[in-house]
C-alpha positions as CSV (number, residue, x, y, z in Angstrom):
1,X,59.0,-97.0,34.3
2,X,61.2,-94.1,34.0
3,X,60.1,-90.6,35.4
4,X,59.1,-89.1,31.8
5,X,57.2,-92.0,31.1
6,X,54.8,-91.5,34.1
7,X,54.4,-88.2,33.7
8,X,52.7,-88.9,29.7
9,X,50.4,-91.6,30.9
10,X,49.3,-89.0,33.6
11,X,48.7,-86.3,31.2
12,X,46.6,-89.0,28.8
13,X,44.7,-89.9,31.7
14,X,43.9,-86.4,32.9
15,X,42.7,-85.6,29.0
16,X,40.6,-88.7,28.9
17,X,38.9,-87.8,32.0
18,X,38.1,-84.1,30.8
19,X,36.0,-83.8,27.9
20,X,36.0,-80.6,27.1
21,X,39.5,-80.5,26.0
22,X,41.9,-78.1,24.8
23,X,40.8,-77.9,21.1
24,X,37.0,-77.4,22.8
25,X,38.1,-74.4,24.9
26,X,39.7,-73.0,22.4
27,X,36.3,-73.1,20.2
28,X,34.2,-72.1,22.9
29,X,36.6,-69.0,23.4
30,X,36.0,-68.1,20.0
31,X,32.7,-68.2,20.0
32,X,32.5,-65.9,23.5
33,X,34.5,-63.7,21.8
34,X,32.4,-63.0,18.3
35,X,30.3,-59.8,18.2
36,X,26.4,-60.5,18.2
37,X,24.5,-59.6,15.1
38,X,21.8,-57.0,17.1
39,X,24.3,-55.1,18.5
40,X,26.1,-54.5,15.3
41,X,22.8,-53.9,13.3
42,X,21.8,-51.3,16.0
43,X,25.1,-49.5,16.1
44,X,24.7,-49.1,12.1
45,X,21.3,-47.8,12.8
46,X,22.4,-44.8,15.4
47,X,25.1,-44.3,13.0
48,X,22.8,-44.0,10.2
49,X,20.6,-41.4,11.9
50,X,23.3,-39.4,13.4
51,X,24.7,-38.6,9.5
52,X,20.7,-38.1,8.6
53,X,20.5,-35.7,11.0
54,X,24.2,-33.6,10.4
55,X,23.4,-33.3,6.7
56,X,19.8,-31.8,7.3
57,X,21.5,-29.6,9.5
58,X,24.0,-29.1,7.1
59,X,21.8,-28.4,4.2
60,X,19.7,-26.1,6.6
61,X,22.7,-23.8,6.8
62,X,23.6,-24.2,3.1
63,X,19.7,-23.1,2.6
64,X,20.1,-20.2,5.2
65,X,23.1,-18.8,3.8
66,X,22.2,-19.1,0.5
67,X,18.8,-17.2,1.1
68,X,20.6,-14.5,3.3
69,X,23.4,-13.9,-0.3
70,X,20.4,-13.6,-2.3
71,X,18.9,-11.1,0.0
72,X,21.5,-9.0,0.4
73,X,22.2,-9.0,-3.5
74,X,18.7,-7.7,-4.0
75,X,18.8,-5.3,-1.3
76,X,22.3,-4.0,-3.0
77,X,20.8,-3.4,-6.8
78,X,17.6,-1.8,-5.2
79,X,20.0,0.5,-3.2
80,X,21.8,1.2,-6.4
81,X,18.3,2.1,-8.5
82,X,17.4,4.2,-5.5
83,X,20.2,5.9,-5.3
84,X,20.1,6.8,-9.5
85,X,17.0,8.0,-9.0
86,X,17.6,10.2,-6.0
87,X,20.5,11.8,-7.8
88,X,18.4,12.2,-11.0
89,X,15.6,14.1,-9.2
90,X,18.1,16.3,-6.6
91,X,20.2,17.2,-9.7
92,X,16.5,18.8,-11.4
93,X,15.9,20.3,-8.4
94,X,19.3,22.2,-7.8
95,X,18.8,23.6,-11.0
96,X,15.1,24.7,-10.7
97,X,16.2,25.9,-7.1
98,X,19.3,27.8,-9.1
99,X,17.3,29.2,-11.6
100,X,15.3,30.9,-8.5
101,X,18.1,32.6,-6.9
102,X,19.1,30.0,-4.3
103,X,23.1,30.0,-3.3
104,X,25.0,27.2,-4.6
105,X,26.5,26.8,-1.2
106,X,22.7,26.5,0.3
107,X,22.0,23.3,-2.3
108,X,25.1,21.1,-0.7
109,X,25.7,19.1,2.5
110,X,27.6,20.4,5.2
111,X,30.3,18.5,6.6
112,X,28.5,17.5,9.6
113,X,25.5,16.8,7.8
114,X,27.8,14.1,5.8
115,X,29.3,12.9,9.0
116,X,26.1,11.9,10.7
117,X,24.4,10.7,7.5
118,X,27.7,8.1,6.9
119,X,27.3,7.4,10.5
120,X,23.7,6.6,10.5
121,X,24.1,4.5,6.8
122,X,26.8,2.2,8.4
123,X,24.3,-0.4,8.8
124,X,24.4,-2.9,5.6
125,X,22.7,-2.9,2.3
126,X,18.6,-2.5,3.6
127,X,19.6,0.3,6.2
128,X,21.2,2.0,3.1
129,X,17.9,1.2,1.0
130,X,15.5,2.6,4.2
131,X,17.5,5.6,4.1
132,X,17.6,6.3,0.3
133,X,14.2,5.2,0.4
134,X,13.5,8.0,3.3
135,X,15.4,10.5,1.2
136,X,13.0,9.8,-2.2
137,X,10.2,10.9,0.1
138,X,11.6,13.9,1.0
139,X,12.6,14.4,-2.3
140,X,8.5,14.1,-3.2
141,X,7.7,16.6,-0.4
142,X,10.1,19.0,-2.2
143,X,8.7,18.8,-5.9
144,X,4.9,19.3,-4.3
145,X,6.1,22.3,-2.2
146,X,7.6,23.4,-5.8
147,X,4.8,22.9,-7.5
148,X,2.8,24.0,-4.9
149,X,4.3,27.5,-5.9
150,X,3.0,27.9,-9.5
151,X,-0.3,26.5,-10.0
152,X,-1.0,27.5,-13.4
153,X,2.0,25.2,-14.5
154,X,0.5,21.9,-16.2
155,X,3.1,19.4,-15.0
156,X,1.9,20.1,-11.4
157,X,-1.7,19.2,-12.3
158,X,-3.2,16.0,-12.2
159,X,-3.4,13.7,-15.2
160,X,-6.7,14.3,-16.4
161,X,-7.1,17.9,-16.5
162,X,-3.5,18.1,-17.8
163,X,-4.1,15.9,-20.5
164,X,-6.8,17.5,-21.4
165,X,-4.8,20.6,-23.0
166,X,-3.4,17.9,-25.3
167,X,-6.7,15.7,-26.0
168,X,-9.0,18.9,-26.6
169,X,-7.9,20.9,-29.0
170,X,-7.5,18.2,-31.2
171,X,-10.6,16.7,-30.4
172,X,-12.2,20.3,-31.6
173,X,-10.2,20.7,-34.7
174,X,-12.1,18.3,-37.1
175,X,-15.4,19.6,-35.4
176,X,-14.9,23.0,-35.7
177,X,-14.2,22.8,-39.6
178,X,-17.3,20.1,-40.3
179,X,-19.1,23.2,-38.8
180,X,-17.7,26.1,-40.7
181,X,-18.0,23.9,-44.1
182,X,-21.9,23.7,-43.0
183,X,-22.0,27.2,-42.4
184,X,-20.5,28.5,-45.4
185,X,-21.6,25.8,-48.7
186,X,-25.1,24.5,-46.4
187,X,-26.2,21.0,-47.0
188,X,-24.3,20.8,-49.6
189,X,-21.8,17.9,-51.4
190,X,-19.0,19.9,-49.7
191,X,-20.8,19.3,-45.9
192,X,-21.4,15.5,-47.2
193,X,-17.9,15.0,-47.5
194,X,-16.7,16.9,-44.5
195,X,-19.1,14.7,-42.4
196,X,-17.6,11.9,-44.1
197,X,-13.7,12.4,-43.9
198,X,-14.6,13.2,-40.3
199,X,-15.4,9.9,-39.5
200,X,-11.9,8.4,-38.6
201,X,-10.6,11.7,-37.3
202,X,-11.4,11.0,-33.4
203,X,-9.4,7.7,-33.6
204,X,-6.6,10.0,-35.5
205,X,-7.1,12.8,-32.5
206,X,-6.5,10.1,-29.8
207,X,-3.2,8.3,-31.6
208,X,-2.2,11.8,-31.9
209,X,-2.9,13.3,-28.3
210,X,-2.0,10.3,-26.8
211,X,1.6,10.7,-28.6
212,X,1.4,14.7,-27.4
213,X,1.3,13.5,-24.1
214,X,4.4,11.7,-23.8
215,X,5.9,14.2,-25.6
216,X,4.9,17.1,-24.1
217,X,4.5,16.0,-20.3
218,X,7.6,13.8,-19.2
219,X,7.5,11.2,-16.2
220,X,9.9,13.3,-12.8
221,X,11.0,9.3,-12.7
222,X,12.0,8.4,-15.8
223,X,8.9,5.9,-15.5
224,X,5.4,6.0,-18.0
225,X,3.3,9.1,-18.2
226,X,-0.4,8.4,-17.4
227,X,-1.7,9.0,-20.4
228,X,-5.4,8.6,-19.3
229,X,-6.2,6.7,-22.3
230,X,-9.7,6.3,-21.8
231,X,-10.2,9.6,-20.8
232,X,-8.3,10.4,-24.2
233,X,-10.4,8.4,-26.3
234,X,-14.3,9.8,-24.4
235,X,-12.8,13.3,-24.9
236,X,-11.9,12.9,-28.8
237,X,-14.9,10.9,-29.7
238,X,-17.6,13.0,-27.8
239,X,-17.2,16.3,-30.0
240,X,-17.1,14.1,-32.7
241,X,-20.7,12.2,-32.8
242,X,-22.3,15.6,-31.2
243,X,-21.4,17.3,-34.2
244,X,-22.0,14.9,-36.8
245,X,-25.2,14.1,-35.3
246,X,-25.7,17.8,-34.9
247,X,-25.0,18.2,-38.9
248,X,-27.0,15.3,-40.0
249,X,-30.5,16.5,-38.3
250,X,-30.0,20.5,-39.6
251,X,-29.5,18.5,-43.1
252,X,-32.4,16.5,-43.0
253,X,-34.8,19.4,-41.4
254,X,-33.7,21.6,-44.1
C-alpha cells in the first residue's frame, strides 16, 4: 500500500472512532455561541427604563422652562401697567405741585438719584414690578399728604359723605316741591297729583345721582368710582316716603 493510501484509512479510522465529529463541533459551536433569550429580554428592559426616565426628565425641563417664560411674561405686562399708572398719577401731581409754587427743577430726579435707582432695578422683570410697585405707594402717601392739606375739598372725602352732595339735593328736589304745592293749593287736585308724579322720582334721583357721581368725582386710577349705590338709593328714597306719607296723613286729618 502506497504512503497516501495509509494515511486515508487512518484518518477513516480515527473519524469512526470519534463520534462527535467535525460537522457536530461545528453545531455545538454554534449553539455556544447564540445569545440567551433572558439576557436579551433584560437588556431591552434597562434600556426601556433608561429612555422612560430621560424623557420625564426631559419633559420636566420643558415644564420648568415653560412655566419660568410664562412668568416672566406676566411679570413684564404688570411692570408695563405699573409703570402707566405711576406716570399718569406723578404727571397730576407735578402739575397740582406746579400750580402751588413748587420749582420745576424740585419735581425731577437728579442724576444720582437716576444712577442708583437704574442700579438697584437691574434685577429682572419682578424686581422692576417690586420697585414700581414701591413707588405707587409712595405715590399714595403723596395724594393723602395733598389732600390732607384742604379738607373741605370733596375728592379727599370718603365715598359716602362725598356722594352725598350728589345724592341729596336731588333726593330733596321732588320733596321740597310736593311740599310747597301742599302749602300753597292745600289738599287739593294739584297736591293729588304732585303726590302722584312723585312717585317714580326717587328711582329717577338715584339713575341721576348715580350718573353725577361718575361725572363729577373721577377715579386718581383711571379705575370705577364707588358709587355707593345702596347708599344712593336709601338716601333718594327716604325723603321720598317721609314726605308723601307726611302729605297723605295732613290730607286725611284735614
Amino acid at each position: 500500500m502506497s504512503r497516501n493510501g495509509r494515511k486515508a484509512a487512518t484518518a477513516t479510522r480515527d473519524e469512526r472512532q470519534d463520534p462527535a465529529g467535525p460537522g457536530r463541533q461545528r453545531t455545538a459551536e454554534q449553539h455556544g455561541s447564540a445569545p440567551r433569550p433572558a439576557a436579551t429580554t433584560d437588556a431591552a428592559v434597562d434600556a426601556w427604563q433608561d429612555y422612560l426616565a430621560a424623557a420625564r426628565q426631559l419633559d420636566g425641563v420643558r415644564r420648568a422652562a415653560a412655566a419660568a417664560a410664562g412668568e416672566q411674561a406676566r411679570s413684564v405686562q404688570a411692570a408695563r401697567d405699573e409703570l402707566t399708572e405711576v406716570r399718569t398719577r406723578l404727571a397730576a401731581q407735578q402739575s397740582r405741585l406746579r400750580e402751588r409754587g413748587v420749582p420745576q427743577i424740585s419735581l425731577v430726579p437728579s442724576p444720582p438719584e437716576l444712577s442708583e435707582e437704574t442700579r438697584a432695578l437691574a434685577g429682572g422683570p419682578a424686581t422692576v414690578l417690586a420697585g414700581l410697585r414701591t413707588a405707587r405707594d409712595r405715590v399714595d402717601a403723596a395724594d393723602v399728604a395733598l389732600a390732607a392739606r384742604h379738607p373741605l375739598r370733596p375728592a379727599s372725602w370718603s365715598a359716602r359723605p362725598r356722594n352725598l352732595l350728589v345724592y341729596g339735593p336731588l333726593a330733596l328736589l321732588v320733596p321740597l316741591i310736593q311740599v310747597v304745592v301742599y302749602v300753597a293749593t292745600g289738599a287739593g287736585a294739584a297736591t293729588v297729583a304732585a303726590l302722584i308724579c312723585g312717585l317714580p322720582m326717587p328711582a329717577v334721583a338715584f339713575v341721576a345721582g348715580w350718573i353725577g357721581v361718575g361725572r363729577v368725582f373721577r377715579s386718581r386710577r383711571g379705575g370705577r368710582v364707588d358709587r355707593t349705590s345702596r347708599f344712593g338709593a336709601l338716601v333718594c328714597l327716604v325723603p321720598a316716603v317721609l314726605v308723601t306719607a307726611g302729605l297723605l296723613f295732613a290730607m286725611l286729618a284735614g
